[in-house]
C-alpha positions in Angstrom: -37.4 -16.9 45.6 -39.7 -18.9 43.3 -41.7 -15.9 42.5 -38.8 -13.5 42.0 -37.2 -15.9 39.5 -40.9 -16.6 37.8 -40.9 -12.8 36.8 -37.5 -12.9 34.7 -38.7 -15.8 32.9 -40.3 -14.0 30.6 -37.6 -11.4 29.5 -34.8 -14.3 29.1 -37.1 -16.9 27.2 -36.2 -16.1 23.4 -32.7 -16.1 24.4 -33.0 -19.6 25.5 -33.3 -20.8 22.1 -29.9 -20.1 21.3 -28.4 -22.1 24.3 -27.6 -25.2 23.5 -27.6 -28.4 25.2 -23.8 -29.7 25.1 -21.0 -29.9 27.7 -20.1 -26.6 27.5 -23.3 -25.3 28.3 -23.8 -27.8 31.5 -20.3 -27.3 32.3 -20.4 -24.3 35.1 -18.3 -21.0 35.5 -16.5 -20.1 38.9 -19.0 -19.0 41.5 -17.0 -15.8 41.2 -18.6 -15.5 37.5 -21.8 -16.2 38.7 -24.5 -17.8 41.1 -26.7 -20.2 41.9 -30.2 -18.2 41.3 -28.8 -17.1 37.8 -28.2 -20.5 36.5 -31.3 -21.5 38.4 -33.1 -18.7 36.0 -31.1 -19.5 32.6 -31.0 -23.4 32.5 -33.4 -25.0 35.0 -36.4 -22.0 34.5 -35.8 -20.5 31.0 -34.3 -23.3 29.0 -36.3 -26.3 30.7 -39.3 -24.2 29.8 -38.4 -23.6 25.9 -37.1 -27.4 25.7 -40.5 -28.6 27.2 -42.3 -26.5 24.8 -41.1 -28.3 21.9 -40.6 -32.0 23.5 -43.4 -31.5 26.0 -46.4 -29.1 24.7 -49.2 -31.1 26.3 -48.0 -32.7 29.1 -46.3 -29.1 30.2 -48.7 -27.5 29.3 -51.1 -30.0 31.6 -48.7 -29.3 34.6 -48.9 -25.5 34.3 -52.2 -25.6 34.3 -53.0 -27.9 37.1 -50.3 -26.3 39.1 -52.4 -22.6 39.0 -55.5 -24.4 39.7 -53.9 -26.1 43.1 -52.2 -23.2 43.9 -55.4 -21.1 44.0 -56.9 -23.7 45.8 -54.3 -24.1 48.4 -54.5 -20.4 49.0 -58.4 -20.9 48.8 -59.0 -23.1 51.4 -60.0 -23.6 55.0 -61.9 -25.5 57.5 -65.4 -24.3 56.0 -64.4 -26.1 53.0 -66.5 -29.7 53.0 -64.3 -31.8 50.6 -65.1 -34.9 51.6 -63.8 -37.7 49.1 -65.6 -40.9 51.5 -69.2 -40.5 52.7 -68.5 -41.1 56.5 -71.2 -43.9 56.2 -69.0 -46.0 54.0 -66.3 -45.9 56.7 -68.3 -47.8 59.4 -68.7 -51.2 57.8 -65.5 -51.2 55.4 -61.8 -51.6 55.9 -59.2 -49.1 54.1 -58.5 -50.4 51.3 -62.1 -51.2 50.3 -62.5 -47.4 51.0 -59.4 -46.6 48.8 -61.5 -48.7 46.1 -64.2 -47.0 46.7 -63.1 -43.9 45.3 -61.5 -45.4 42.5 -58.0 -45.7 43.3 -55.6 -47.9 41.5 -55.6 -51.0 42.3 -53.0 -53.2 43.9 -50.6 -55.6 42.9 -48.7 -58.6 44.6 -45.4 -58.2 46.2 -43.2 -57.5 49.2 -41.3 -54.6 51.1 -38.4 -54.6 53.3 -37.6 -51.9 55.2 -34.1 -50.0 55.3 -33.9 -47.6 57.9 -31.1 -44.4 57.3 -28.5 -44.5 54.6 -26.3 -47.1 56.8 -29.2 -49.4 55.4 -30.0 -48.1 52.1 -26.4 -47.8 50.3 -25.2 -50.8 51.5 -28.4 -52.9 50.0 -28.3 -50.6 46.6 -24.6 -51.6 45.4 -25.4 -55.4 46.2 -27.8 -54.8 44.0 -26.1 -52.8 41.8 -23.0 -55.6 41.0 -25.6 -58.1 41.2 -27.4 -57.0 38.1 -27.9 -59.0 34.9 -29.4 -56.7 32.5 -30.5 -53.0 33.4 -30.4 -50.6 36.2 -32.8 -47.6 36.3 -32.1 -44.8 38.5 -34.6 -41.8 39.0 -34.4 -39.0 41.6 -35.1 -35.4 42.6 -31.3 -34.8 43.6 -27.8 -36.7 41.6 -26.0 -34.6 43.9 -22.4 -34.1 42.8 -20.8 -35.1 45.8 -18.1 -38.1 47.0 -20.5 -40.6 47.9 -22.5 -39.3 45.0 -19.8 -39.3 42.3 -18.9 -43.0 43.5 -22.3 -44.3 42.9 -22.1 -42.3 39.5 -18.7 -44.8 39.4 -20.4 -47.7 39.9 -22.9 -47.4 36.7 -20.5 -46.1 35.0 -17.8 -49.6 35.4 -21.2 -51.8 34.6 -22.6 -49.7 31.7 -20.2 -51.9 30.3 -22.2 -55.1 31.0 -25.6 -54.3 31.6 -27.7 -51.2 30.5 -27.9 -48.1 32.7 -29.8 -45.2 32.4 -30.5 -42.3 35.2 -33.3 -39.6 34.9 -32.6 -36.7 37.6 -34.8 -33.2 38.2 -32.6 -30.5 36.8 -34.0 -27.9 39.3 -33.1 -30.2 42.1 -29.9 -31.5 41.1 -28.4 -28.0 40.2 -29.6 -26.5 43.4 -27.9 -29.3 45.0 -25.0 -29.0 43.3 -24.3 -25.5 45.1 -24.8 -26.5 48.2 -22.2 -27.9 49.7 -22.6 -31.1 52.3 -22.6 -30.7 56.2 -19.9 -33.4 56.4 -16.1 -32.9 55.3 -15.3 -34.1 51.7 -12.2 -36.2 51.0 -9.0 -33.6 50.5 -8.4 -32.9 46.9 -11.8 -33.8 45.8 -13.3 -31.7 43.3 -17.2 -32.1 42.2 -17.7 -32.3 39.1 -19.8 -29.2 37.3 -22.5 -31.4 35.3 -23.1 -34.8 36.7 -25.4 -35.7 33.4 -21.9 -35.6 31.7 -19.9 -37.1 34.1 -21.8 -40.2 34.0 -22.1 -39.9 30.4 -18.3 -39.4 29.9 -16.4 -42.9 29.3 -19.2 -45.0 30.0 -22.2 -46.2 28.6 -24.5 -44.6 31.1 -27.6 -42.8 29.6 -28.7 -39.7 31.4 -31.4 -37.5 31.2 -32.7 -34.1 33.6 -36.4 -33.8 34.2 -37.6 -30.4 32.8 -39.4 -28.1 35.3 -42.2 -26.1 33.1 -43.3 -23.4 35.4 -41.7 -24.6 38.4 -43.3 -28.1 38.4 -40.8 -30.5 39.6 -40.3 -34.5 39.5 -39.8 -35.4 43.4 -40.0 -39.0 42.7 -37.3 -41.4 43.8 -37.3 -44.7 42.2 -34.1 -47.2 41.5 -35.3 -50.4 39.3 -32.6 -53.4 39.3 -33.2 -56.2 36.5 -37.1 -54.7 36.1 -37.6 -57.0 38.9 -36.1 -55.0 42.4 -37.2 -51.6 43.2 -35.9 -48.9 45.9 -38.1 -46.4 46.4 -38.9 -43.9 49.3 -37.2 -40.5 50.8 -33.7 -40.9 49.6 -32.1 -39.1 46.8 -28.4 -40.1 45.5 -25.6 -37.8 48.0 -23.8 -37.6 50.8 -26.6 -36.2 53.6 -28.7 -39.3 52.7 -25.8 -41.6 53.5 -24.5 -40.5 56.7 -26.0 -37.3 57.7 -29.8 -37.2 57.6 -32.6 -39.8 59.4 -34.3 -41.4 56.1 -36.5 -44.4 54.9 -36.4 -46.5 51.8 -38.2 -49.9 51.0 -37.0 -52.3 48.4 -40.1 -54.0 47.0 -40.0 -57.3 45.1 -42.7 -59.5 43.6 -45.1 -58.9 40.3 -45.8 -55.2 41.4 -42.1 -53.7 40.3 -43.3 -54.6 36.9 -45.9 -51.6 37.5 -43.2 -49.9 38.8 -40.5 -50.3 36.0 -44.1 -49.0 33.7 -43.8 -45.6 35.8 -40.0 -44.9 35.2 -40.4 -46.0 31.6 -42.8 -43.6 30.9 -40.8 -40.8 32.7 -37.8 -41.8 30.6 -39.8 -41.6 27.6 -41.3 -38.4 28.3 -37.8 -36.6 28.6 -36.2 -37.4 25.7 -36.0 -35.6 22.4 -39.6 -37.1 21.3 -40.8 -36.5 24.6 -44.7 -36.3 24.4 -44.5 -37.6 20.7 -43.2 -40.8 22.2 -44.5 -41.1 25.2 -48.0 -41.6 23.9 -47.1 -44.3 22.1 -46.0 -46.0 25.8 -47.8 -49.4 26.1 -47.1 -50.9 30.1 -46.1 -54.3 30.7 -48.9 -56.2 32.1 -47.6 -57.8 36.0 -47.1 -61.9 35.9 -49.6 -62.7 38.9 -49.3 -65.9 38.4 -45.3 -65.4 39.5 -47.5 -64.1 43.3 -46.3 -65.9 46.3 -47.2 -66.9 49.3 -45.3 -64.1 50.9 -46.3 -61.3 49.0 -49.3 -59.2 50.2 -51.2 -56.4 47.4 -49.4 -53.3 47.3 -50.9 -50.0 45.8 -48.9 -47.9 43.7 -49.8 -44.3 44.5 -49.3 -40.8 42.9 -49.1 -37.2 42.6 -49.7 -36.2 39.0 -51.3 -33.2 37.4 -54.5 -35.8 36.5 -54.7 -37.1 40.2 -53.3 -36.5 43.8 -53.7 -39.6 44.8 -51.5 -39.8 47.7 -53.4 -37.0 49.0 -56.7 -38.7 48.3 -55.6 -41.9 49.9 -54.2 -40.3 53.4 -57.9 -38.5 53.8 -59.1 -41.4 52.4 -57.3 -43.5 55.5 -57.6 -41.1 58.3 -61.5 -40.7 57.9 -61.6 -44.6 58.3 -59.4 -44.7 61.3 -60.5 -46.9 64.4 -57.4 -47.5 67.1 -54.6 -45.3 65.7 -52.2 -42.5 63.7 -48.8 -42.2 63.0 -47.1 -39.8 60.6 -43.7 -38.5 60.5 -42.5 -35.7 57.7 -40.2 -32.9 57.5 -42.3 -30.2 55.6 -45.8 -30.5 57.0 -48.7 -27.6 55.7 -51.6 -29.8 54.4 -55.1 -28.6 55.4 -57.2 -30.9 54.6 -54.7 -33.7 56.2 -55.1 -31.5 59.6 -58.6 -31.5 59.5 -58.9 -35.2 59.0 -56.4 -36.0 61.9 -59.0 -33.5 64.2 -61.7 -35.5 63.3 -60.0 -38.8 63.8 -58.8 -37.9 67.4 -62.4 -35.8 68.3 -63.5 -40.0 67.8 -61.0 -40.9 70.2 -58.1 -42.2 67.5 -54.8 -41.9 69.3 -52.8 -39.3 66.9 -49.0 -39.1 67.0 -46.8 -36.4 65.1 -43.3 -36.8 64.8 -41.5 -33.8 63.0 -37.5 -32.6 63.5 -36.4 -30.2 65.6 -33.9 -29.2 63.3 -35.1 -28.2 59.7 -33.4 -27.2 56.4 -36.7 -24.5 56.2 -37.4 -21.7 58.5 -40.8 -21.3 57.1 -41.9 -25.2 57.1 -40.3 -25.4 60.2 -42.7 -22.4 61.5 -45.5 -24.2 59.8 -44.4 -27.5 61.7 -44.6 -25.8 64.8 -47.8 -24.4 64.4 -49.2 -27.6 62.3 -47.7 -29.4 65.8 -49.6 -26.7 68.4 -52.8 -27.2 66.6 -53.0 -31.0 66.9 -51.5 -30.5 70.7 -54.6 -28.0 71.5 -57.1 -31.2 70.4 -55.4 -34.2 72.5 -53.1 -35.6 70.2 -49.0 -36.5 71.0 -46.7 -34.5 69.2 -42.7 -35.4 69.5 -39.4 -33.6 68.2 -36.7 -35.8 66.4 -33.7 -34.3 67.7 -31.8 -34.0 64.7 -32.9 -33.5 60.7 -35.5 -36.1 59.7 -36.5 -37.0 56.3 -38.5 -39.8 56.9 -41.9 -39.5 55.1 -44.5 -42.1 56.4 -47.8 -42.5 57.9 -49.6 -45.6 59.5 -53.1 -45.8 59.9 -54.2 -48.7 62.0 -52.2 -51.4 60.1 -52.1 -49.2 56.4 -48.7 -47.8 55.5 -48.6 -45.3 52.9 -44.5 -44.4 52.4 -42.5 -43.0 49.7 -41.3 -39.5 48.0 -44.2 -37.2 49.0 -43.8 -34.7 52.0 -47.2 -33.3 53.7 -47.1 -30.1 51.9 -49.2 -28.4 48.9 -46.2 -29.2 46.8 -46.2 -32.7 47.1 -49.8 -33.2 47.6 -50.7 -31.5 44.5 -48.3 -30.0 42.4 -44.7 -32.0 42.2 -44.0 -35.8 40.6 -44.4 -38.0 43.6 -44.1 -42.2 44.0 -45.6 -44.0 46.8 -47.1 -47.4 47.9 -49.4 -48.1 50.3 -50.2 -51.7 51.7 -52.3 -53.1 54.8 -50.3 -56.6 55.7 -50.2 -56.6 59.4 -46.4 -58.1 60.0 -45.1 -55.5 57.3 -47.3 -52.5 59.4 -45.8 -53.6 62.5 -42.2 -53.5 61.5 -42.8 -50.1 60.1 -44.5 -48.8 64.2 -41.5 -51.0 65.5 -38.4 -49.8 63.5 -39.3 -46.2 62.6 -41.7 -44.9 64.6 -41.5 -46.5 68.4 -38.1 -45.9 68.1 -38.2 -42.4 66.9 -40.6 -41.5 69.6 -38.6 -43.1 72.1 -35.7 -40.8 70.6 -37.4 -38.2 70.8 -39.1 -35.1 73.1 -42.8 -35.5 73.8 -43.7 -31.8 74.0 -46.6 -29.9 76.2 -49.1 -27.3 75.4 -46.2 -24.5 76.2 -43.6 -25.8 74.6 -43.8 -24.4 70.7 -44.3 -21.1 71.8 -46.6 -20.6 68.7 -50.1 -20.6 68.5 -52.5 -22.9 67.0 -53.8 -22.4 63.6 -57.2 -20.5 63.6 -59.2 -23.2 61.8 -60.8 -20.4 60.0 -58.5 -18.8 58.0 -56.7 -21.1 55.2 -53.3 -22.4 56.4 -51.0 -20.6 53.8 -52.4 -17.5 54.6 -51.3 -17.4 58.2 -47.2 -18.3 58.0 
């Protein structure tokens, strides 16, 4: 679909110009009038694109031309590939994160993370926090569906915009994509969605809200809700109805002197998609963190992530998985990385226990092909491979005691070309919880498949991935 709708770019951009950006134009016909692909074309594609031109020219720019160059590379590579980012000689006498600054990633910052396990956990903790705050609340995701339980948190800013500050930053080709598909679950009877959830928060409230523009298909995965610059949510979750009651799903809130790095990140995003755009967003200066407000209980957490710059997510997982000693977990939804396979083959060739969760059920029949066959591959070398019996969007990995946890799904997208937000931390108690909570008990939930099971074959570890689905 993504290429189709790339080759009509072109003929509709000059009449983008003329479309302006008002309630009217968000508002949407019938789907009698028309579809989702066309206003997928005209407003998300065509208009983002000529908006980002103007408000954007180098940082678009920058992201179409780092999206060509991972795209080729994607496409490019294979097994015979030696892209080593850690001399294997470091790996013997270090720990991970002395690896991870090694290479030069950034460094951490004191805090804390509690886990919330599935939206029974999530939504509950977010509108505590949510009436609780004092001065701001910052939300940013991939998907403001437009949904009941979506539309009720929209409710919720909306009644405190009138005591505290609220602003919301959501990817237009994620939300409007969402916003034509309806939810599993039954809504409420007479509920209507609203067309344009940018105006409906906007309408008789003080809520500021913004959509992230996608110059040439580059979107902003990143989920990240800041409470009082002091209280983050972070992780897998986006704002709708699947992520409350529907789908399996991980979020952390983090506290201590690293959400001041973290309110940075969304402040710069914010920045960068308004009317100045890059004009103002070079003029950013971050907040510097308060370490001396560390305590006892905090452990150093590393901010990582995917930006056309950097894939540092990427880099820290290899990074990780080459300096493995006892053990691997990772669980994701949309699994096609190469260079991540290869690592986890070398890691269990050294006798590293590797174990794969992935669901059975999958919103994707080609990531779930590339699952299977991702999941046959690491069978054919010795490692465990289980299938969540329902959808899972949990998007973790545990290497020895390092978590790494957030937006970012295993795929070429995530790893190189989308906006994504993690952390990654080592603190032992933290790492347990994480093997305890999510994945013993997914695995125990689970179906530990054999060698005949997938009924697809291994990837031949000479061909690039991409090229074989």
């Amino acid at each position: 679909m993504r290429m189709r709708l790339m080759a009509v770019v072109p003929a509709l951009a000059m009449a983008s110009c003329s479309l302006p950006d008002t309630p009217l134009w968000n508002n949407r016909d019938s789907g009698a009038a028309t579809g989702m692909p066309s206003e997928l074309i005209v407003k998300a594609l065509v208009h983002g694109s000529m908006k980002s031109l103007i408000s954007n020219p180098v940082s678009g720019t920058t992201k179409g031309a780092s999206m060509w160059y991972e795209r080729s590379r994607l496409l490019g590579e294979n097994f015979s590939n030696d892209r080593a980012l850690l001399n294997p000689a470091f790996a013997k006498g270090a720990d991970i994160e002395e690896g991870l600054d090694l290479v030069g990633l950034p460094k951490p910052y004191p805090g804390e993370v509690d886990l919330l396990v599935d939206g029974v956990e999530f939504f509950p903790a977010l509108y505590r926090s949510v009436n609780g705050a004092r001065q701001q609340i910052d939300t940013q995701v991939f998907i403001f569906d437009n949904d009941d339980v979506a539309t009720g948190f929209a409710d919720r800013l909306k009644k405190r915009s009138k005591e505290v500050k609220c602003r919301v930053l959501m990817d237009r080709l994620g939300s409007i994509g969402a916003w034509w598909e309806p939810p599993a679950g039954p809504l409420p009877p007479g509920f209507v969605a609203p067309s344009s959830m940018p105006h409906y928060l906007k309408e008789k409230s003080r809520v500021q809200a913004r959509m992230s523009q996608n110059p040439w298909l580059v979107a902003d995965h990143s989920k990240l809700i800041m409470i009082d610059r002091n209280e983050a949510y972070l992780g897998g979750m986006n704002i709708g109805r699947e992520y409350r009651y529907e789908w399996h799903d991980l979020m952390v809130r983090v506290t201590g002197p690293v959400t001041t790095e973290l309110q940075n990140r969304f402040n710069h995003s914010w920045k960068l998609q308004g009317l100045w755009g890059d004009w103002r967003a070079f003029l950013h200066r971050d907040q510097k963190p308060d370490l001396t407000a560390a305590k006892d209980s905090h452990f150093p957490i590393r901010i990582l992530r995917t930006t056309p710059e950097r894939a540092e997510i990427e880099e820290a997982m290899l990074v990780a998985i080459r300096m493995s000693r006892r053990r691997i977990y990772l669980q994701n939804s949309y699994v096609t990385s190469e260079l991540l396979l290869r690592e986890l083959l070398a890691a269990r060739s050294r006798g590293v226990e590797v174990n794969f969760i992935y669901p059975v059920e999958n919103d994707s029949k080609l990531l779930d092909t590339a699952n299977r066959r991702f999941a046959a591959t690491l069978l054919d070398k010795g490692c465990r491979v289980y299938a969540y019996p329902n959808f899972s969007h949990v998007k973790a990995i545990m290497v020895d005691d390092w978590v790494c946890l957030g937006s970012a799904n295993f795929d070429g997208l995530s790893m190189r070309i989308n906006g994504e937000l993690n952390i990654a931390y080592s603190d032992p108690q933290s790492a347990e919880e994480l093997r305890r909570r999510v994945f013993d008990k997914d695995m125990r939930e689970s179906k530990r498949l054999g060698k005949l099971e997938l009924k697809v074959p291994p990837y031949s570890l000479s061909t690039p991935l991409l090229q074989q689905l």
